[in-house]
N, C-alpha and C positions, 0 to 999 in steps of 0.2 A: 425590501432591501436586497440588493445581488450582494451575493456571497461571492468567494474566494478570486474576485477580482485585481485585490489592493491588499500589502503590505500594511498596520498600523504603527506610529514608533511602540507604543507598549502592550501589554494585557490588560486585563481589566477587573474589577474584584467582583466576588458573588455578592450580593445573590445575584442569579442569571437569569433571565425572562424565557426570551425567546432565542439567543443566541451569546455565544461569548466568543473573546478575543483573546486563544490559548498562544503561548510563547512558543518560539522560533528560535533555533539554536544561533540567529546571532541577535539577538534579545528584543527582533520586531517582535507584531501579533498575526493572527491569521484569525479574522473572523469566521465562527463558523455556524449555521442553524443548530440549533439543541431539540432532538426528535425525540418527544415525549412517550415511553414505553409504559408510562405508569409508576412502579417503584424505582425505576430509574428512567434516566435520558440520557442520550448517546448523541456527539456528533458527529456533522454531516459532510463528508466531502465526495463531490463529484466533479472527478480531474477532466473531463473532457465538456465541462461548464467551464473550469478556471479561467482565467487571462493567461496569454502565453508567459507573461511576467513571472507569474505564480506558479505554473508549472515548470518554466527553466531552473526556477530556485529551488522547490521542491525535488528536481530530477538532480541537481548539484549537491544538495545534502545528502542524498539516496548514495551516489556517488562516493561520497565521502567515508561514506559509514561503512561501504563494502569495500574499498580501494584494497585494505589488506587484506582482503580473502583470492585476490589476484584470482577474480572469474574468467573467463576467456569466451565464454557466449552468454547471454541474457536472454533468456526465452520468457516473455509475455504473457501471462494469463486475458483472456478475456474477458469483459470487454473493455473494461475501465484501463486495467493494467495495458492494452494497448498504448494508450496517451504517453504513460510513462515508461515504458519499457524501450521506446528506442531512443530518448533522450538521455536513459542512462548509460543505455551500449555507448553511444555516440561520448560521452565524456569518460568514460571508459576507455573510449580509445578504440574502439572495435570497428570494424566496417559493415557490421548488419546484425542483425537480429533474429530470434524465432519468433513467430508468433505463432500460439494454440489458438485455436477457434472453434465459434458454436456451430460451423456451415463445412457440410460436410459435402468433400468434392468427389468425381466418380471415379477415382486412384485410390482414394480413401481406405484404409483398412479396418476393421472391427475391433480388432485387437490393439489397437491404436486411439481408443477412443474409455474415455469413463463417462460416469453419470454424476451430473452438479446442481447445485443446489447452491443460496446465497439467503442472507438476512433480508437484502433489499429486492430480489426478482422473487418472484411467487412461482412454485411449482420447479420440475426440473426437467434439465435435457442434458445433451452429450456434449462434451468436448472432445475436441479433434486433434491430432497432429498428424501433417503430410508424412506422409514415409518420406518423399523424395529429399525431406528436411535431415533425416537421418547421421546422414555424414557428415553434420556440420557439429552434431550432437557426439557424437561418436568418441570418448574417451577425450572429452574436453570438461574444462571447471565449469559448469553451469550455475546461472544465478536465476531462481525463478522470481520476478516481478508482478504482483498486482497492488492496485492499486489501496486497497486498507487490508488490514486482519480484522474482524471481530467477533464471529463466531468463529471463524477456521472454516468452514466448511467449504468454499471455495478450492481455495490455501491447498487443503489434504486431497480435493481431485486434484490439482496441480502436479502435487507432490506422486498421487497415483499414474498420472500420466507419464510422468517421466520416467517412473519404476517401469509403467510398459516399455516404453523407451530406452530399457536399459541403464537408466539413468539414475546418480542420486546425488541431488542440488549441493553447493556447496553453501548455502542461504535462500532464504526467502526474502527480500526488500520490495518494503512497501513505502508509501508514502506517510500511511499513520499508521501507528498502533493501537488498536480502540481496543480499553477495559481489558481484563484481566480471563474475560470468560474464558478466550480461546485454549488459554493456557495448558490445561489440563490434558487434552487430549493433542498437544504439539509436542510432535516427538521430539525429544531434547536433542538427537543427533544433528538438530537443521537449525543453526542461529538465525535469530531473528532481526534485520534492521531497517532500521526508518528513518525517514528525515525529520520525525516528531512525532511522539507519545504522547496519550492523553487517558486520563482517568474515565468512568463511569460518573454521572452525576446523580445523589441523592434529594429530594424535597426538602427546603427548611422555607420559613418564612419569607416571601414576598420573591420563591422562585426554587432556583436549583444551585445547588454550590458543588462542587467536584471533592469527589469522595479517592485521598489519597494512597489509601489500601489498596483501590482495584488499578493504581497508572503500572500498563505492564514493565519488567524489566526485558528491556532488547538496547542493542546496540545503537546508538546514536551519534550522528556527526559532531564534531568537536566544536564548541562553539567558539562564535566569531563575533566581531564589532559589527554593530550594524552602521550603515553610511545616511547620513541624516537626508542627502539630498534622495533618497531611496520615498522618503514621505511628502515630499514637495506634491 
């Protein structure tokens, strides 16, 4: 089965097998794989897999959700949050974007760099920002973009990068909010939003069903009707 190519018109009930079809703030589904950790399972999305369909809509919600916090630049996490981070500059209204990155060039500075770490890469390395990016950064509303939260760990080099940077986000926006883990160690000063939340999933009989305690509380696009010829 391809994953997050296609819109569904609804959700789907547990039990879950190998994948479920969570809601979309305008009451489509978005299939997604369910990755088996043992006492729980976690969904899967990888935005630069999606259909460009999927990721316009997704980068419109994202949009949404932050419009009030009137950002003024978007600066990118690596490498996923690339996909989505100049999609939402762009309906934002901005003319470009930052991007951090893991390839560090020979202007590059030391001090300009953290150490990262993620659920889904094994092991860690640096992330980068150009200085010569600087002045775009410079006493503007920045919105840091990647592409899920679910440990955080990602998320907080981000968040470290920019503090080198002089910088302190006006939001994090991501595309999902996975499970409730991250929570505790995100600093409350940095809202959180997305174009869709989703719980941690528990074992019951004949699969996995979504466990409603862990779906995080963040900011969410307003929801909307969805257009039926959307499932044609």
């Amino acid at each position: 089965m391809e994953f997050w190519q296609r819109f569904e018109p609804a959700p789907d009930a547990p039990p879950h097998r190998d994948a479920t079809a969570l809601p979309m703030p305008d009451g489509s589904a978005l299939r997604l794989p369910l990755r088996d950790y043992g006492e729980v399972a976690v969904t899967g999305l990888i935005l630069n897999q999606a259909s460009f369909a999927v990721l316009r809509r997704l980068a419109a919600w994202l949009a949404q959700a932050v419009r009030p916090l009137e950002a003024e630049v978007v600066c990118g996490l690596p490498t996923l949050g690339h996909a989505l981070a100049p999609l939402v500059a762009e309906a934002l209204g901005h003319p470009n974007w930052v991007a951090a990155g893991y390839s560090r060039k020979r202007w590059y500075e030391d001090a300009l760099s953290v150490p990262v770490s993620s659920s889904t890469t094994p092991g860690q390395r640096r992330m980068w920002l150009d200085p010569r990016i600087l002045p775009r950064l410079a006493g503007r509303r920045v919105l840091l973009v990647d592409d899920v939260i679910s440990t955080g760990r990602s998320a907080l080099a981000g968040l470290a990068l920019l503090r080198a940077a002089g910088v302190r986000p006006v939001a994090l926006g991501v595309a999902m909010a996975q499970g409730d883990g991250w929570v505790p160690s995100w600093p409350s000063a940095t809202p959180v939003c997305a174009a869709f939340a989703t719980p941690l999933f528990r074992p019951v009989p004949g699969g996995w069903a979504p466990d409603p305690s862990t779906r995080p509380v963040v900011t969410l696009p307003p929801a909307t009707p969805s257009v039926a010829s959307d499932f044609a």
